[in-house]
N, C-alpha and C positions, 0 to 999 in steps of 0.2 A: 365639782370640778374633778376631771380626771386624774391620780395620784403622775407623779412625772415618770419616764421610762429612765430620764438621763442621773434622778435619784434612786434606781431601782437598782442594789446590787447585784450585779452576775460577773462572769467570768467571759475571756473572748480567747478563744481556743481554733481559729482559724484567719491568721493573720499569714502573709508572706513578706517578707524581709522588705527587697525591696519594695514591695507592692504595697508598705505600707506608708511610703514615704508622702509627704505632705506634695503636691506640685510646687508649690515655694522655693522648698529645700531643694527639689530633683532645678528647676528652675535656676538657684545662687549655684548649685556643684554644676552645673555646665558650663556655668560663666567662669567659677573657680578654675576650671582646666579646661576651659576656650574650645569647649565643645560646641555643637550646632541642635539643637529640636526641631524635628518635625511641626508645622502647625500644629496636629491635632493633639502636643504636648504646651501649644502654647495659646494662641487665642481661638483655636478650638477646642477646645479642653473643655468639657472629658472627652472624649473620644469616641464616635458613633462606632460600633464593635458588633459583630458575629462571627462567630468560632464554630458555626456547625459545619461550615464544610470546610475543606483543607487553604482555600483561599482568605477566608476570613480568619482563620487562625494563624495564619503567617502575618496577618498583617497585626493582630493580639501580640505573636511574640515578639516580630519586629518592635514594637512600639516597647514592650517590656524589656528585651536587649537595648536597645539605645539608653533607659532608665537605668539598667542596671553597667551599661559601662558608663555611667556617669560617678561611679560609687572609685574611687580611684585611692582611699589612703584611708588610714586608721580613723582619722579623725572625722573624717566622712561617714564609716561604719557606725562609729561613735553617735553620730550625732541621730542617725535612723534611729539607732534602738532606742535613745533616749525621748526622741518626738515622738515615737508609738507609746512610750510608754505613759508621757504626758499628755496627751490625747487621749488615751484610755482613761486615764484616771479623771478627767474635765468627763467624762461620757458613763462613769458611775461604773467603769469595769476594778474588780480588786484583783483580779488573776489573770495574766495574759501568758500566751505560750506561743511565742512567736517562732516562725517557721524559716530556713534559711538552712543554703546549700551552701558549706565554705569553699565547695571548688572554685565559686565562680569571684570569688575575691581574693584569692589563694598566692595570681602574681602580683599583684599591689603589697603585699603584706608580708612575703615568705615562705607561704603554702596554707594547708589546710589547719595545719596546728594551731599557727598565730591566729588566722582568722577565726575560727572560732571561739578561740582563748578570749580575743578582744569581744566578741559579743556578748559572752561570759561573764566577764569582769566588767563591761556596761551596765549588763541586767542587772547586775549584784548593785553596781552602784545606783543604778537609775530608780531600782527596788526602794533603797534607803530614802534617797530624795522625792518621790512625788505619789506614795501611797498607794501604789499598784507594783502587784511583787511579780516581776516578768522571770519565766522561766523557758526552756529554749527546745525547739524540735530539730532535730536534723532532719533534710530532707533530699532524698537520691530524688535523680531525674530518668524518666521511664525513657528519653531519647538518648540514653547514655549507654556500655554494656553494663552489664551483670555483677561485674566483677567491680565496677568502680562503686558500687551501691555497697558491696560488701565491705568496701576499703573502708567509705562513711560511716557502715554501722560500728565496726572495729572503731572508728576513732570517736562518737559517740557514746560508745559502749565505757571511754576512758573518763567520761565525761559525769557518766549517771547520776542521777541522784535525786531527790523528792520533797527539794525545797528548789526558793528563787535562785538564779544566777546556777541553774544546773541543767542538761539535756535532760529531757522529761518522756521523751517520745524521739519516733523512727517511723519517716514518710515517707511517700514517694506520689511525687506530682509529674508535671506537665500532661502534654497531648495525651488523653487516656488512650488514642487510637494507634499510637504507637506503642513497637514493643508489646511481649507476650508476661500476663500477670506473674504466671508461672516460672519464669526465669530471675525471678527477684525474690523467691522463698525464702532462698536460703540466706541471704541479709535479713530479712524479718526475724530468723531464727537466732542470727545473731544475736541483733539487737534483742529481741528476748529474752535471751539466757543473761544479757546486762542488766534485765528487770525494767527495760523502756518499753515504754506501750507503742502499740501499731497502730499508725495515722495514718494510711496510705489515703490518696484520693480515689474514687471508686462513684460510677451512677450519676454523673451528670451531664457531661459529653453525651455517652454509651448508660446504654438503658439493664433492667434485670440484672441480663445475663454479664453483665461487668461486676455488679455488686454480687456476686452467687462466686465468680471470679475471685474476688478480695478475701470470701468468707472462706472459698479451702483453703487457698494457699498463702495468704497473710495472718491469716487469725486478728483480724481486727477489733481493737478493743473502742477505736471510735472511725469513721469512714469519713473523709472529707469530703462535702458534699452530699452524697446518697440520697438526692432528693427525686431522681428517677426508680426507685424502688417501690414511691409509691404507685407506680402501673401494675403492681402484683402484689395482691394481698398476702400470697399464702409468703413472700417473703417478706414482708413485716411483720408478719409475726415472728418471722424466724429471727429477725435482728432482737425484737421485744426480748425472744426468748432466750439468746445469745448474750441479752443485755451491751447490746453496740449502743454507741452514740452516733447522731449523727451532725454531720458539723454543716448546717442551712443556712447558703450563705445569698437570700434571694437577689439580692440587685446584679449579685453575678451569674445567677441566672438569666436576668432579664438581657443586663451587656451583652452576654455571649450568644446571646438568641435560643435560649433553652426552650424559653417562655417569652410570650409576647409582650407582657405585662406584669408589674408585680402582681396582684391580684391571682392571675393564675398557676403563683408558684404553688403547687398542693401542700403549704402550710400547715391548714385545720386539719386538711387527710390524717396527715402525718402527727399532728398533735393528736390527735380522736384516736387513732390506733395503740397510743401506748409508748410508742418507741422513743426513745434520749432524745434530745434535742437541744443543741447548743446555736445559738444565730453568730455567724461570724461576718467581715466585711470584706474577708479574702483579699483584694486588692485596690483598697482605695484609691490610689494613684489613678489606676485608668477608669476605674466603675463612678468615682465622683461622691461615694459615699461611706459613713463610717460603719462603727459597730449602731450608734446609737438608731442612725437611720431603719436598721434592718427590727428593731424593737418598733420603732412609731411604725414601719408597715402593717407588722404584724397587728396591732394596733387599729390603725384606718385601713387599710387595703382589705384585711381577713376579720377585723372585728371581732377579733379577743379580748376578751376579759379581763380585768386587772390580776382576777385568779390565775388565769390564763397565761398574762405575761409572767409572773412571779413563777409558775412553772415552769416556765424556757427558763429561768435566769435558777432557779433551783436545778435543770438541766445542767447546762453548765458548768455549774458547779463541782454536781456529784462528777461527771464526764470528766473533768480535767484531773492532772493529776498534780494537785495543792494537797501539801500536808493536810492529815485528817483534824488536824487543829484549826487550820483554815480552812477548812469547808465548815465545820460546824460553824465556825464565828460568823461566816459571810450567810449562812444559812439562816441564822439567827435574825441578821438584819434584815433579809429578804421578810420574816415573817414582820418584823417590825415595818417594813414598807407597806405591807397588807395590812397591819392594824391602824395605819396612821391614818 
């Protein structure tokens, strides 16, 4: 018999805030504040989705604004970071680094302080009660200017630190096709000199030359996504040699219409070549799946190895930034998955 993936310690290092909220939850907080959903948040759920051209992406973010102004009061916040963190830990993650932009909770709450303070002080708590130690990314938004990315690294930067219940990383998401990479250096440098690592998204939209983009001007220590780099070898090596992780998160690939199939997400490419590899679920909410999901693909779809998986989930690990005490320990159990 196969060893289980959902017993296999790793880490899940590419979550989005609200995107990781259970349909339940986004489902009771519309009722809680007498909001309305679209069918395809309700009995069409998940949601049939492409994002390669500008129309199908509007209809991506529509459907993730409507989710996210459902998020309306502390106790709502609360309750996300606490369900992500219990879901991971039912799914064999010990390290989560959830990703969330406090502008967009900012007038519910007080501003950007209290919002992030509260997710904060969840993770810390949520850490203690369910055996997965969440730790937290800030993330600017590339449809925003320049200047308000630098506001978030400054108020992340206040934040640092290299345990749970602490900002750990400095991203930057949405439309990769909007906005110039270039124009958000200088918040990466910020966060930098805080000692937080660079998460930008980069390579899955937009091919190569985005991820070549990320590599001058963010200095990325891990790439959300980066699964279109494998159309070019000689930049895989260059990530190998860079020692990037990449954060493969395929079902959202498949959602967005990257890729037609899981199957064809370049997985083994990208395992075969060397390069980090962390599998995340990016946004269960709309894609329909977890972290665990994205291990069984790898799994049946690409037909890895139990060596194999134990490598993404050793991935992971090293990629995230958990106390070097916690990665040994989780490292440990992975080998004990493999001798079991």
């Amino acid at each position: 018999m196969p060893r289980s993936v959902q017993a296999l310690p790793k880490a899940h290092l590419h979550l989005h805030f609200t995107g990781s909220m259970r349909i339940t939850t986004l489902r009771e907080l519309a009722d809680k504040h007498g909001l309305r959903l679209p069918a395809a948040l309700l009995a069409d759920w998940p949601p049939r989705l492409r994002a390669t051209d500008e129309r199908g992406w509007f209809r991506f973010q529509r459907l993730y604004d409507t989710a996210r102004a459902c998020v309306r009061d502390e106790s709502d916040m609360r309750r996300i970071v606490r369900e992500a963190a219990e879901d991971d830990a039912i799914e064999g993650s010990r390290w989560l680094e959830i990703q969330v932009d406090p502008t967009s909770y900012a007038p519910f709450v007080g501003g950007i302080t209290p919002a992030i303070e509260i997710v904060l002080d969840e993770a810390r708590s949520a850490t203690r009660e369910t055996g997965t130690q969440v730790a937290v990314i800030v993330a600017a938004s590339r449809t925003r200017h320049p200047l308000d990315a630098r506001t978030l690294a400054r108020l992340a930067g206040q934040y640092a630190g290299d345990q749970a219940g602490t900002v750990v990383g400095f991203g930057l998401s949405n439309d990769e096709r909007r906005g110039d990479t270039a124009d958000f250096e200088r918040a990466f440098q910020i966060a930098a000199r805080a000692g937080l690592a660079s998460v930008p998204h980069a390579g899955e939209l937009l091919g190569p030359e985005h991820v070549r983009d990320a590599l001058t001007h963010l200095e990325p220590d891990r790439l959300g996504h980066g699964v279109r780099a494998a159309e070019e070898p000689a930049l895989l090596r260059t990530l190998v040699q860079r020692g990037v992780t990449l954060e493969v998160c395929p079902s959202s690939n498949v959602a967005l219409g990257v890729y037609d199939d899981l199957a064809d997400v370049p997985l083994r490419q990208l395992v075969e070549s060397g390069v980090g590899i962390a599998l995340g679920a990016d946004d269960p909410l709309l894609f329909g799946s977890r972290l665990l999901a994205q291990y069984e693909s790898a799994r049946h779809d690409h037909g890895l190895s139990d060596e194999q998986l134990a490598e993404l989930a050793r991935g992971s690990i090293r990629g995230s930034r958990a106390p070097e005490s916690t990665k040994a320990a989780v490292l440990a159990e992975i080998e004990d998955w493999i001798a079991s």
